[in-house]
C-alpha positions as CSV (number, residue, x, y, z in Angstrom):
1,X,30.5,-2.7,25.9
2,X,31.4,-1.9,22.2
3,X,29.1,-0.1,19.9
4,X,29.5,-0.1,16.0
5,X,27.7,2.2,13.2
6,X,28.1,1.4,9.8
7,X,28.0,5.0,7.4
8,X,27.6,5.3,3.9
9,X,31.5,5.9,3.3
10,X,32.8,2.6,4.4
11,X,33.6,4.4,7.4
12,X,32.6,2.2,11.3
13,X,32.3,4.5,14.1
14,X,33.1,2.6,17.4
15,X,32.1,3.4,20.9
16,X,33.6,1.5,23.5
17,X,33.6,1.4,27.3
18,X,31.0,2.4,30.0
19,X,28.7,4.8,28.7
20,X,26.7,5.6,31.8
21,X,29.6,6.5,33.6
22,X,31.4,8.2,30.5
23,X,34.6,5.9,30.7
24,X,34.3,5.6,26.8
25,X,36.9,5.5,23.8
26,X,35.6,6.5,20.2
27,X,37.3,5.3,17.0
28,X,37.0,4.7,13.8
29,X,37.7,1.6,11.4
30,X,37.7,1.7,7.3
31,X,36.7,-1.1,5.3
32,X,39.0,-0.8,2.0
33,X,37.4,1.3,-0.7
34,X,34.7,4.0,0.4
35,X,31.6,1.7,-0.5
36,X,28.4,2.2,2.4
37,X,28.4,-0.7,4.7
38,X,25.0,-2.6,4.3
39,X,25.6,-5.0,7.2
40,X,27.4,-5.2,10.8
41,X,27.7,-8.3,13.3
42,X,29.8,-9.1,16.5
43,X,30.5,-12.8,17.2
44,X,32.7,-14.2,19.8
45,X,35.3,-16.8,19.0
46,X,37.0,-17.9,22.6
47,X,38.0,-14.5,24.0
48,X,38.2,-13.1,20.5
49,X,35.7,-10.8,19.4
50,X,35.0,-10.6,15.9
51,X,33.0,-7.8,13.8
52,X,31.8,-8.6,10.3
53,X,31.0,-5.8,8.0
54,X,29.5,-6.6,4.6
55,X,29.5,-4.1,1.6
56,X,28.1,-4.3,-1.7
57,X,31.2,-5.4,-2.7
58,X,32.6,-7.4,-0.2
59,X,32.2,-9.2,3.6
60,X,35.4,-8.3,5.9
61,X,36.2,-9.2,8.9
62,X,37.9,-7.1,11.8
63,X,39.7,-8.9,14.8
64,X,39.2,-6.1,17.5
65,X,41.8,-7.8,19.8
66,X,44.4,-6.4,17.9
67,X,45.4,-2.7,18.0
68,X,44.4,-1.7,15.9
69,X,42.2,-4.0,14.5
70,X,43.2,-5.8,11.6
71,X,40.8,-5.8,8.5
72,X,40.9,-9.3,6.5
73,X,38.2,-9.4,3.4
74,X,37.0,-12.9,3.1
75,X,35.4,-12.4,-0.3
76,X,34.5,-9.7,-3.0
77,X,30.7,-10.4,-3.5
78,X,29.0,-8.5,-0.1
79,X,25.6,-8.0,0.1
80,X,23.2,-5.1,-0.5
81,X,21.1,-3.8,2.6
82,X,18.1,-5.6,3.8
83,X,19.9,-8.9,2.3
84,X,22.1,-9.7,5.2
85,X,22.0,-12.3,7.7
86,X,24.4,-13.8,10.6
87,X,24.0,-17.1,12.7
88,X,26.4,-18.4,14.8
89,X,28.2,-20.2,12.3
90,X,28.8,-17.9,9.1
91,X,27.5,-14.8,7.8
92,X,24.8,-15.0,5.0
93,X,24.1,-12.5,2.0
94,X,21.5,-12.8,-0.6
95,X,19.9,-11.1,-3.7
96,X,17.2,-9.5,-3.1
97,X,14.7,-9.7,-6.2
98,X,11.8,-6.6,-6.3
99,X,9.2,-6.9,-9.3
């Protein structure tokens, strides 16, 4: 089991192993700058596992196979909160437009 919380200072606190039984490892990733992260989402890729985290700035991508995982950004526009979405295929952000 792997758990991930997004904070406010670009910061992802990770949880990983048996909780119940208290068999767990903590860490902690950075996402390059100190800008909150809006947006977190695991996704599976053979026996990969992938976590996107999306800023306002940017949508990055850790491969937690590695150790320690290695950060890639796959673009510089992220998404604010509330405006992202994942599906199987890709990861979606959009503007969100209040009147």
């Amino acid at each position: 089991m792997l758990i991930a919380i997004g904070l406010d200072n670009g910061c992802i606190y990770c949880v990983k192993g048996d909780i119940a039984r208290e068999r767990i490892t903590r860490f902690k990733l950075q996402v390059d700058g100190r800008s909150a992260i809006t947006g977190l989402g695991f996704r599976m890729d053979g026996q990969a596992l992938l976590l996107f985290a999306v800023t306002p700035e940017s949508v990055n991508l850790f491969s937690m196979q590695a150790q320690p995982p290695k950060l890639q950004t796959l673009d510089h526009i992220g998404g604010s909160v509330n405006t992202v979405t994942m599906s199987d295929r890709s990861v979606h952000t959009s503007l969100l437009l209040t009147c």
